[in-house]
N, CA, C and O atoms as a CHARMM CRD file, in Angstrom:
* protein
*
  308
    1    1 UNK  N    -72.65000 131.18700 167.13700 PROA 1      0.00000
    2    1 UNK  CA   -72.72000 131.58900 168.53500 PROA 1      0.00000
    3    1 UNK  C    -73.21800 133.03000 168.59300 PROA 1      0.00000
    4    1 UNK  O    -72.69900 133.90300 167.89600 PROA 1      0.00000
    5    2 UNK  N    -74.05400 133.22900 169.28600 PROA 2      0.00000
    6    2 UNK  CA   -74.93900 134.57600 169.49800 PROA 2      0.00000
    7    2 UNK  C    -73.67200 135.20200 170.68600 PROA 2      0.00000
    8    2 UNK  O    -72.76000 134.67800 171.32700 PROA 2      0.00000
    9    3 UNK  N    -74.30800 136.81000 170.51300 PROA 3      0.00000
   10    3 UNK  CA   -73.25400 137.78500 171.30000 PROA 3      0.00000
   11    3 UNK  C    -73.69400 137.33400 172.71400 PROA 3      0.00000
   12    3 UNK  O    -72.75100 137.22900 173.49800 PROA 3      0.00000
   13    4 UNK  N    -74.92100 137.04300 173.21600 PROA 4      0.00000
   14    4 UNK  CA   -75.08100 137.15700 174.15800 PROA 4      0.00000
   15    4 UNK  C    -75.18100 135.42600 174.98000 PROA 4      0.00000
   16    4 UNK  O    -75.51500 135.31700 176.16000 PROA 4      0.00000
   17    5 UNK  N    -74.89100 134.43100 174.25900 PROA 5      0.00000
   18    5 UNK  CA   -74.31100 133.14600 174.76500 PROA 5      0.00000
   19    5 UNK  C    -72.89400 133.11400 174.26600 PROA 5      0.00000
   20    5 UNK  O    -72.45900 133.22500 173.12000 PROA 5      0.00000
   21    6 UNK  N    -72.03400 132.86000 175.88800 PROA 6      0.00000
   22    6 UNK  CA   -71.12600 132.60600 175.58900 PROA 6      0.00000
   23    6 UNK  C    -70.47800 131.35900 175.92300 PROA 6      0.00000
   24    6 UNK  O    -70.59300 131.11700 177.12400 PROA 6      0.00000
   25    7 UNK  N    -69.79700 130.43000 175.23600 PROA 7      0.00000
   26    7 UNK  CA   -69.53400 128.87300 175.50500 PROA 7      0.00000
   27    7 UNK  C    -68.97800 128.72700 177.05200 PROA 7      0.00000
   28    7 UNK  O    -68.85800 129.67400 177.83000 PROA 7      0.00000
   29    8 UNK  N    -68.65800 127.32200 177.34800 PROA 8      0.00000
   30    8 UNK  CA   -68.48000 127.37700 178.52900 PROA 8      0.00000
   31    8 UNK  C    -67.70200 125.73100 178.32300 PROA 8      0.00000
   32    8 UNK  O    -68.26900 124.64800 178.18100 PROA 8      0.00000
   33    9 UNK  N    -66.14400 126.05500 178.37500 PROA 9      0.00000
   34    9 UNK  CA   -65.54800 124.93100 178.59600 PROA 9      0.00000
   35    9 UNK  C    -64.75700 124.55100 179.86100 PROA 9      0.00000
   36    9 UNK  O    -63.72800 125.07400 180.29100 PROA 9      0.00000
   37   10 UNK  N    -65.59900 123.33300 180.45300 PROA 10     0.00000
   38   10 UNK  CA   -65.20600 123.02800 181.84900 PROA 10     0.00000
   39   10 UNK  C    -64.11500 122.26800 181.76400 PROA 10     0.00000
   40   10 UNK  O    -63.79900 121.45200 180.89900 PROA 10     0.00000
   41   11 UNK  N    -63.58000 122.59500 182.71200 PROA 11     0.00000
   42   11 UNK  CA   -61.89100 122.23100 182.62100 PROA 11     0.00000
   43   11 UNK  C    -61.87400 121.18300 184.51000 PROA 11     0.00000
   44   11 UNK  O    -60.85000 120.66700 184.95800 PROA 11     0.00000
   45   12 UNK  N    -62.85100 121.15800 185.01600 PROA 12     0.00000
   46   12 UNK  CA   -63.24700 120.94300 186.48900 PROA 12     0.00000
   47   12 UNK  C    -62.47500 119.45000 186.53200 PROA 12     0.00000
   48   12 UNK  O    -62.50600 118.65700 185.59100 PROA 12     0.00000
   49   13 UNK  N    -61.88900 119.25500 187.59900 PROA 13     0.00000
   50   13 UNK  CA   -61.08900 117.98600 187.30100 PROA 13     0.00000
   51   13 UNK  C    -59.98500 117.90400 187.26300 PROA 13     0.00000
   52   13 UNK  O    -59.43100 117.01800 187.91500 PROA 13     0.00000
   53   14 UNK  N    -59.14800 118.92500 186.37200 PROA 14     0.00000
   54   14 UNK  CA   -58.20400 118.31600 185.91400 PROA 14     0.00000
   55   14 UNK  C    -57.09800 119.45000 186.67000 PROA 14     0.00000
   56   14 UNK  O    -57.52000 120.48600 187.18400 PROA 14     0.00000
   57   15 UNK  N    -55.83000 119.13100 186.65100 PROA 15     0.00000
   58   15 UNK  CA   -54.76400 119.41800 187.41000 PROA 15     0.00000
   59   15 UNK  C    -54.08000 119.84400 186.37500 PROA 15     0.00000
   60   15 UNK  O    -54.03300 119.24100 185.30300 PROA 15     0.00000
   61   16 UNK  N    -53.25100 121.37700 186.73200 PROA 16     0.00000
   62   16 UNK  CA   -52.13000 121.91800 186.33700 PROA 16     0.00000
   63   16 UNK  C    -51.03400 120.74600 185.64100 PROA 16     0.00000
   64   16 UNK  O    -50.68400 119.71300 186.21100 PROA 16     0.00000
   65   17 UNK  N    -50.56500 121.22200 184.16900 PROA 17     0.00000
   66   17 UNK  CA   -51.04400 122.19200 183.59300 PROA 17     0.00000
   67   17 UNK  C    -52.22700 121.85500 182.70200 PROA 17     0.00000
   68   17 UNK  O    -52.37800 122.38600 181.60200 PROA 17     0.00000
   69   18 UNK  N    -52.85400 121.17700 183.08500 PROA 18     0.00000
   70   18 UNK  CA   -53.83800 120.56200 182.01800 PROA 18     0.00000
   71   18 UNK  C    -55.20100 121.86200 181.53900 PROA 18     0.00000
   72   18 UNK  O    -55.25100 122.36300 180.41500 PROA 18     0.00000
   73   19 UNK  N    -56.09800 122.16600 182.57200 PROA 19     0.00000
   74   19 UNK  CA   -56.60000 123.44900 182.46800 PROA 19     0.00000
   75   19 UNK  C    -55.99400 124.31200 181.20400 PROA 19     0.00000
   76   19 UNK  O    -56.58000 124.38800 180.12400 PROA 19     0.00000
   77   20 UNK  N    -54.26300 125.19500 181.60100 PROA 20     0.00000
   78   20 UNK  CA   -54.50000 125.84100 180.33800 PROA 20     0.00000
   79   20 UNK  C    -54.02400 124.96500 178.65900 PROA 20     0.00000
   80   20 UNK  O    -54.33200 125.09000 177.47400 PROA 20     0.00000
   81   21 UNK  N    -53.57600 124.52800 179.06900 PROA 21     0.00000
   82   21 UNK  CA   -53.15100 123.79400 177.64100 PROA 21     0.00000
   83   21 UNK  C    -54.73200 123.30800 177.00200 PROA 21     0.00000
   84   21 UNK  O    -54.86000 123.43700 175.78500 PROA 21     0.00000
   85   22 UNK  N    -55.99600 122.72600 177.83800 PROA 22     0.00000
   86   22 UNK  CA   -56.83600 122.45400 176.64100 PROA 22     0.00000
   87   22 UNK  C    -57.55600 123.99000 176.66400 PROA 22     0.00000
   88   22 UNK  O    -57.70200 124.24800 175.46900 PROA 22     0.00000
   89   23 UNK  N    -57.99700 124.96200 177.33400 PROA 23     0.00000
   90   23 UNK  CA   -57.71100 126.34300 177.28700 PROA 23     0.00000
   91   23 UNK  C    -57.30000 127.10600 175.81900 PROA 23     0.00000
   92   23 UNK  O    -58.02500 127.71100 175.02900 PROA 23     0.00000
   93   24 UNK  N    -55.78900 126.81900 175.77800 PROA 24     0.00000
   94   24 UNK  CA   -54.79400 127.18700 174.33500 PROA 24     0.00000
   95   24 UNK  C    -55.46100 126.37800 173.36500 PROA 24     0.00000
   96   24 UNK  O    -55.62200 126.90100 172.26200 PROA 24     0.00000
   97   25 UNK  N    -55.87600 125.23600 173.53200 PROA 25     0.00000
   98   25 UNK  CA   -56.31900 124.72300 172.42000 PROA 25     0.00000
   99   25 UNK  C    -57.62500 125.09800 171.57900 PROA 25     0.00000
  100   25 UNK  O    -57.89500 125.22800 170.38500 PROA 25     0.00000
  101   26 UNK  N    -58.32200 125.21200 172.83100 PROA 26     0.00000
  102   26 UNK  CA   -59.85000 125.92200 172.33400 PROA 26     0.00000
  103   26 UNK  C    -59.82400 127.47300 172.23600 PROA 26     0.00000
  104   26 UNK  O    -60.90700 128.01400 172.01200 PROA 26     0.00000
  105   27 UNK  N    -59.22100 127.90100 172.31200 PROA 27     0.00000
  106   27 UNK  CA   -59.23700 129.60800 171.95000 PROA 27     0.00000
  107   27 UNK  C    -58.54400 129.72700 170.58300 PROA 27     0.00000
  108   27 UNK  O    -58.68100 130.79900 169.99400 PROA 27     0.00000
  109   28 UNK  N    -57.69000 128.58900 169.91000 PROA 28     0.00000
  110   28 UNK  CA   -57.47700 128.61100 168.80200 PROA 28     0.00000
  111   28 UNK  C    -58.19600 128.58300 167.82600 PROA 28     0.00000
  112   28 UNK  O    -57.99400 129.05300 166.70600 PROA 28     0.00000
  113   29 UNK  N    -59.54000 127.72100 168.44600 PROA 29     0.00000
  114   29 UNK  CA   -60.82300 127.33500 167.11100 PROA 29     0.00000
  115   29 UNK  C    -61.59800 128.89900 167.37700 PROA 29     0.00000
  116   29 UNK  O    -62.45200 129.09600 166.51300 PROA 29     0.00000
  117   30 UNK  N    -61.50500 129.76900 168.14800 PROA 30     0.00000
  118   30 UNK  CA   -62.54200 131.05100 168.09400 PROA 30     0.00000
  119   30 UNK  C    -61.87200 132.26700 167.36600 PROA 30     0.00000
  120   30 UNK  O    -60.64500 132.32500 167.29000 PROA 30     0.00000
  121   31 UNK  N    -62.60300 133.14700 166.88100 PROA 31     0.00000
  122   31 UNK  CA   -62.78000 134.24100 166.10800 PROA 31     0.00000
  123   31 UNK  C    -61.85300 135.11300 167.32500 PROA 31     0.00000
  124   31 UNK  O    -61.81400 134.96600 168.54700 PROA 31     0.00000
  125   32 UNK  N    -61.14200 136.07400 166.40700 PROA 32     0.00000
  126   32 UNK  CA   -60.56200 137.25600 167.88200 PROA 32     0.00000
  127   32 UNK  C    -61.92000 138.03200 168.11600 PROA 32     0.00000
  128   32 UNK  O    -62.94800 138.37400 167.53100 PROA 32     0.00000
  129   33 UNK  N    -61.30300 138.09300 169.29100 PROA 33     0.00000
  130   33 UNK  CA   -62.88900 138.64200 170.20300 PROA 33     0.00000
  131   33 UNK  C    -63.47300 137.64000 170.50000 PROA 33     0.00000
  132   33 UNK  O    -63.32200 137.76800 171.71500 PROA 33     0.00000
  133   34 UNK  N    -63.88800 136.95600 170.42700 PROA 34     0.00000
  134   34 UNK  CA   -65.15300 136.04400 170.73700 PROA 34     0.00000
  135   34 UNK  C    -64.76500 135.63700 172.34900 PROA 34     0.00000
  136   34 UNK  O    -63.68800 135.93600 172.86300 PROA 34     0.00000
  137   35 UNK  N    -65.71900 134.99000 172.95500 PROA 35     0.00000
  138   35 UNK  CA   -65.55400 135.12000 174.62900 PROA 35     0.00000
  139   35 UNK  C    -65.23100 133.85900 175.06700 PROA 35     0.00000
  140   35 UNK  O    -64.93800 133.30300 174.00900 PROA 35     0.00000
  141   36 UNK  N    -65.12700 133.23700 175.73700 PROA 36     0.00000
  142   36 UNK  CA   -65.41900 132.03000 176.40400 PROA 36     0.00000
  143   36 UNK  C    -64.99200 131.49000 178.31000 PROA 36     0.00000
  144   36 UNK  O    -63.90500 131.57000 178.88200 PROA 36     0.00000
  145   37 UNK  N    -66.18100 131.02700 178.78500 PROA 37     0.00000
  146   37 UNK  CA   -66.22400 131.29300 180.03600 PROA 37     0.00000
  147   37 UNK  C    -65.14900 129.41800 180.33300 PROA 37     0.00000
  148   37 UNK  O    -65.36800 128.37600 179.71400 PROA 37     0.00000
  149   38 UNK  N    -64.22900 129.60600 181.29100 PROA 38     0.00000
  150   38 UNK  CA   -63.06600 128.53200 181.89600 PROA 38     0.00000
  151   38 UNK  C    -63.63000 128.05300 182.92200 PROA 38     0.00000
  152   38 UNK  O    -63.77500 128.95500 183.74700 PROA 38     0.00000
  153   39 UNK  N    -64.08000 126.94100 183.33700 PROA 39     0.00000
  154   39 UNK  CA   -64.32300 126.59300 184.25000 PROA 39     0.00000
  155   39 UNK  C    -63.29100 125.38800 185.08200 PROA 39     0.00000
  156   39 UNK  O    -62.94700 124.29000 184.64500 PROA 39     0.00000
  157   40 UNK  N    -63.00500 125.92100 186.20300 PROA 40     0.00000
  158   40 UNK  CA   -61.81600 124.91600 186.68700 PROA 40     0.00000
  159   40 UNK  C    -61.50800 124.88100 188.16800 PROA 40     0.00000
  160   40 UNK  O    -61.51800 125.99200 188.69600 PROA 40     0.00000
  161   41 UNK  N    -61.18300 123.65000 189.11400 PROA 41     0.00000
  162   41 UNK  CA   -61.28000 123.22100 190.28600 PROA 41     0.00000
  163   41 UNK  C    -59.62600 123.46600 190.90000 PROA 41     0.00000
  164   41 UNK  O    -59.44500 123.34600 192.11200 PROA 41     0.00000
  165   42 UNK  N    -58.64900 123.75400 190.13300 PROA 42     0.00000
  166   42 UNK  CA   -57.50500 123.42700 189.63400 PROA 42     0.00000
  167   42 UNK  C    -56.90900 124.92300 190.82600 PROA 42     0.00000
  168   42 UNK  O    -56.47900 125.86300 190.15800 PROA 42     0.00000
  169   43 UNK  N    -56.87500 125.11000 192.01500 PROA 43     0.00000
  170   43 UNK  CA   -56.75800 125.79600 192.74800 PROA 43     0.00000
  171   43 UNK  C    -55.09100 126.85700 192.44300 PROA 43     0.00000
  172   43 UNK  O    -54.67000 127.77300 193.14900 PROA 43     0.00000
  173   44 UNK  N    -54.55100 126.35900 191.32700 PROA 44     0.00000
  174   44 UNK  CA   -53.64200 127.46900 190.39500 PROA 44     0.00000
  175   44 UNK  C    -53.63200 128.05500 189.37900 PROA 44     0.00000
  176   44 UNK  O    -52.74200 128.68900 188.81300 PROA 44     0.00000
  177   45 UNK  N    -55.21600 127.73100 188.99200 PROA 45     0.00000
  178   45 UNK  CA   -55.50600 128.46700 188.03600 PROA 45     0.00000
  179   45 UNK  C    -55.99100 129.90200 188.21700 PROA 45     0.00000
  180   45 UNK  O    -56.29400 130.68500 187.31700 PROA 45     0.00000
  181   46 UNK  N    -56.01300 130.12600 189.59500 PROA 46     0.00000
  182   46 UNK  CA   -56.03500 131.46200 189.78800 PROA 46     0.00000
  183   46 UNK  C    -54.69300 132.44300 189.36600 PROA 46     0.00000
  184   46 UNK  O    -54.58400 133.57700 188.89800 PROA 46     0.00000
  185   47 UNK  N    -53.88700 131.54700 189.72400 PROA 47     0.00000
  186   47 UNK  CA   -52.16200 132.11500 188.74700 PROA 47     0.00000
  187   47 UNK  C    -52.17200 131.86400 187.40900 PROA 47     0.00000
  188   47 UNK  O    -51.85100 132.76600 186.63400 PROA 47     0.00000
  189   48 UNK  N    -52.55700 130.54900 186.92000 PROA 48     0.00000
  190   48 UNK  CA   -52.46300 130.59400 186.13500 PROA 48     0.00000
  191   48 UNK  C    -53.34300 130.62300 184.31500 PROA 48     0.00000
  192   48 UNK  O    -53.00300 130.26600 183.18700 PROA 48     0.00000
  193   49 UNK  N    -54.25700 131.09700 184.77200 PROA 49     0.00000
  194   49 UNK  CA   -55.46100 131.45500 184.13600 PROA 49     0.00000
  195   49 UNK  C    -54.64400 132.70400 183.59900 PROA 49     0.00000
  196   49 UNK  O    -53.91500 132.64300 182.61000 PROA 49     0.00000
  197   50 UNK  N    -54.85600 133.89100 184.39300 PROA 50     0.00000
  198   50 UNK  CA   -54.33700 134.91300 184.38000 PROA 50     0.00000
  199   50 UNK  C    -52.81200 135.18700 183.39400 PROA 50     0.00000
  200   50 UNK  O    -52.70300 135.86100 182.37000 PROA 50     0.00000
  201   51 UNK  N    -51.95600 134.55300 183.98700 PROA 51     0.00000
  202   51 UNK  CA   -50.84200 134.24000 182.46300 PROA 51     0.00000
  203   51 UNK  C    -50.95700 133.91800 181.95000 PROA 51     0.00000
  204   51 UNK  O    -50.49300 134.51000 180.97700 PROA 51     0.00000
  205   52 UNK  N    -51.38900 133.10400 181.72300 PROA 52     0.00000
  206   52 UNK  CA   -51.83900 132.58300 180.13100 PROA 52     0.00000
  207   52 UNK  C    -52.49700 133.49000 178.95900 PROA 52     0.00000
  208   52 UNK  O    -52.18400 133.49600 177.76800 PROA 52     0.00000
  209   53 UNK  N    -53.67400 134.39500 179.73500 PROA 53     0.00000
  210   53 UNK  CA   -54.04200 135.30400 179.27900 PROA 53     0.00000
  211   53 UNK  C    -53.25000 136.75300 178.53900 PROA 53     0.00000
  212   53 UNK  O    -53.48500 137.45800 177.55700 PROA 53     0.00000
  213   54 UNK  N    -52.31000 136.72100 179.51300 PROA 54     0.00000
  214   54 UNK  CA   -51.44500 137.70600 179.25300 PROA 54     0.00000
  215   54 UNK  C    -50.22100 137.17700 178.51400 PROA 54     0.00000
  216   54 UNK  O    -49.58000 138.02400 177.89200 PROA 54     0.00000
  217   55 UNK  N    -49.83900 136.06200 178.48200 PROA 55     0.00000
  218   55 UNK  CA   -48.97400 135.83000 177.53700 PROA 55     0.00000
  219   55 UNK  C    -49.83000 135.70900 176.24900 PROA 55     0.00000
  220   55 UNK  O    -49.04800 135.98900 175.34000 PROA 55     0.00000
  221   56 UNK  N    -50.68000 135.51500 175.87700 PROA 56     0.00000
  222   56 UNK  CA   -51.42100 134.96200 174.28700 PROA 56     0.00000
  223   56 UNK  C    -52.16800 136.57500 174.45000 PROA 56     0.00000
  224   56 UNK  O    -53.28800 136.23900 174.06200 PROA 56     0.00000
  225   57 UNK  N    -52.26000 137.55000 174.64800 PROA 57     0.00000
  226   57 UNK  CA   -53.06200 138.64500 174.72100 PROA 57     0.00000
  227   57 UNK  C    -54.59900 138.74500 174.60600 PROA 57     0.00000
  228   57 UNK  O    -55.35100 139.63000 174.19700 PROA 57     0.00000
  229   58 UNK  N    -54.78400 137.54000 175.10500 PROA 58     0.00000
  230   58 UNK  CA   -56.49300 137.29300 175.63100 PROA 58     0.00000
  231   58 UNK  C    -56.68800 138.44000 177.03600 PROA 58     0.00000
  232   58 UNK  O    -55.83800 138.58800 177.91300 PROA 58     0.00000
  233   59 UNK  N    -58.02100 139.16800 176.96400 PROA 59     0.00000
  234   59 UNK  CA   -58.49800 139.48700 178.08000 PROA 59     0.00000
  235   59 UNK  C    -58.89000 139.20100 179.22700 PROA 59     0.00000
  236   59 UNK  O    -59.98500 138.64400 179.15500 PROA 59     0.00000
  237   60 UNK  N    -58.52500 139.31200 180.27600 PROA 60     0.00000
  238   60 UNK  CA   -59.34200 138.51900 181.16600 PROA 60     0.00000
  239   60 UNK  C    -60.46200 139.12500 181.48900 PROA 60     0.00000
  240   60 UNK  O    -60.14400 139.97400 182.32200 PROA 60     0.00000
  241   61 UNK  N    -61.55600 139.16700 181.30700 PROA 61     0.00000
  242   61 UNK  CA   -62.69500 140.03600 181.82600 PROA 61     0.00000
  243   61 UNK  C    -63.99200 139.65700 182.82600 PROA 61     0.00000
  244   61 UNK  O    -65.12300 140.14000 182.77400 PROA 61     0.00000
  245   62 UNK  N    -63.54100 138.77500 183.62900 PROA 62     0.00000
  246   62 UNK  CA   -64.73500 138.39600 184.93200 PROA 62     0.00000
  247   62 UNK  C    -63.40200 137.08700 185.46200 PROA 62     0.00000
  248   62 UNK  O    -62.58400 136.49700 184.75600 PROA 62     0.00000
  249   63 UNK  N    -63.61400 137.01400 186.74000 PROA 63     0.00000
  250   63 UNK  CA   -63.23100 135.90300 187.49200 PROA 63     0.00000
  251   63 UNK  C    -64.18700 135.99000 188.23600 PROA 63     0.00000
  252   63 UNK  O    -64.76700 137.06300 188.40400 PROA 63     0.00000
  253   64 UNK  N    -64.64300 134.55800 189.00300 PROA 64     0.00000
  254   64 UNK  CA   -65.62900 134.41500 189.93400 PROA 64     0.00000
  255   64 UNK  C    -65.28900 133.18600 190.40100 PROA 64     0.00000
  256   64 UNK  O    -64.95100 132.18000 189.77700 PROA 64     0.00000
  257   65 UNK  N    -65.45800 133.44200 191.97100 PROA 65     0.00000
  258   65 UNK  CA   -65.40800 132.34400 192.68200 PROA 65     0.00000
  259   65 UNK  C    -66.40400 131.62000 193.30500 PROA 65     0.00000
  260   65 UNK  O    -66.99200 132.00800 194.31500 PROA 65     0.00000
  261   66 UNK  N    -66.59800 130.64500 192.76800 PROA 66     0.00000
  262   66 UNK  CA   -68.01800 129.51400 193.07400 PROA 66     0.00000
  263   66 UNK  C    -67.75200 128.68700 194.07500 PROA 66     0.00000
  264   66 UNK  O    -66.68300 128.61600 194.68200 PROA 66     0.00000
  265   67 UNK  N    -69.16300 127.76300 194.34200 PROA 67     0.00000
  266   67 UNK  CA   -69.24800 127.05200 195.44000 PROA 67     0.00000
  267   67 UNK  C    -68.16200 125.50100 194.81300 PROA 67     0.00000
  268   67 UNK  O    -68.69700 124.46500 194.41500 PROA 67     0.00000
  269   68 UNK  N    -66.18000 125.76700 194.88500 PROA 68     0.00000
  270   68 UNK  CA   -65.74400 124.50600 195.07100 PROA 68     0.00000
  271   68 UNK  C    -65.26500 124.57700 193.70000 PROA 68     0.00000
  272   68 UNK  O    -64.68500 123.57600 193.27800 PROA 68     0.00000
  273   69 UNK  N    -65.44800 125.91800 192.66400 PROA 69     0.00000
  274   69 UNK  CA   -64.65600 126.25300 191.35200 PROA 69     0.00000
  275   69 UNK  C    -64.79500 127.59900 191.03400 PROA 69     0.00000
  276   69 UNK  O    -65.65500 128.42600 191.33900 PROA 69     0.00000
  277   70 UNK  N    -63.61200 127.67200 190.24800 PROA 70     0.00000
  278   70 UNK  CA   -63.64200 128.92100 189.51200 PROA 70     0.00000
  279   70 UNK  C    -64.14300 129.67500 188.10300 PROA 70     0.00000
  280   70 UNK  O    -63.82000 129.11800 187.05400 PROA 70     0.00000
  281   71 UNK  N    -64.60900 130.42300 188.05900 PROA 71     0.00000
  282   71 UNK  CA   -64.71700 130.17000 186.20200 PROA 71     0.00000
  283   71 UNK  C    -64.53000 131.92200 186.34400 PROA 71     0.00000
  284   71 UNK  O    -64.95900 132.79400 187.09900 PROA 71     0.00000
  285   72 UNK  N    -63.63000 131.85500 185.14800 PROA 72     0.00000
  286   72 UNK  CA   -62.91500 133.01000 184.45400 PROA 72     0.00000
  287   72 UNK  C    -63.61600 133.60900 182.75500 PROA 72     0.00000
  288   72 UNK  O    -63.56300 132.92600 181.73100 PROA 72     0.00000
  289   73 UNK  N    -64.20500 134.95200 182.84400 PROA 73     0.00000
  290   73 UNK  CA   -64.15500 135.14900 181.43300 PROA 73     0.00000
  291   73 UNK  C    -63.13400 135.58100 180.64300 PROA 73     0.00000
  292   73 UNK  O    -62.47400 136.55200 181.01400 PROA 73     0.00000
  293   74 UNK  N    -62.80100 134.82400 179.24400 PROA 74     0.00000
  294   74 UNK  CA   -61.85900 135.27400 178.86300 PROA 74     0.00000
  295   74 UNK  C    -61.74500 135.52400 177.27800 PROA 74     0.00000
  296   74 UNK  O    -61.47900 134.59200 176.51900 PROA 74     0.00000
  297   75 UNK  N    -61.95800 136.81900 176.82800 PROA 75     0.00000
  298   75 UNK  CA   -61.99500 137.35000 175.49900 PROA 75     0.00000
  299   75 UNK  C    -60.56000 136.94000 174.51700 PROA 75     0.00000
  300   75 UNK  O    -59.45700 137.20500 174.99400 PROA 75     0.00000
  301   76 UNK  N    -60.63000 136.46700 173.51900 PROA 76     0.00000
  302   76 UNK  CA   -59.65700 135.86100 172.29300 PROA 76     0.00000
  303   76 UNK  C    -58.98300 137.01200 172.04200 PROA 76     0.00000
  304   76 UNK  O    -59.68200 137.83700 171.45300 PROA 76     0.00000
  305   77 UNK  N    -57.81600 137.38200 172.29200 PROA 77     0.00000
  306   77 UNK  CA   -56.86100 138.87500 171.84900 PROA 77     0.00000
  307   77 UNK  C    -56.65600 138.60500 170.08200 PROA 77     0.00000
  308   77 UNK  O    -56.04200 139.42400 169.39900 PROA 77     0.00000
């Protein structure tokens, strides 16, 4: 994976807590540091994106709100 592509696992669909748990799962297979953009419809993942992050000491570094989803960047602590 190049610095300047960063993956993009869509999570769109699926309902709390499902989002972060496959989330936890895929930040396990990445390098610390490495990035990866969340994509999700899951209208508590605005709460809970964010803890998750902060409990596992991942960064959160971009949220954006799209037309009908969210997608969050979030750096591997």
């Amino acid at each position: 994976m190049s610095e300047d592509k960063v993956e993009v696992l869509d999570l769109r669909g699926l309902k709390c807590p499902m989002p972060v748990l496959k989330a936890n799962k895929a930040m396990k297979s990445f390098p610390s540091a490495a990035k990866l953009w969340l994509e999700t419809t899951d209208p508590l993942a605005v709460i809970d994106i964010p803890a998750f992050c902060n409990e596992n000491d991942h960064l959160l570094l971009e949220t954006q709100e799209l037309d009908g989803y969210h997608r969050f960047l979030v750096q591997k602590g």
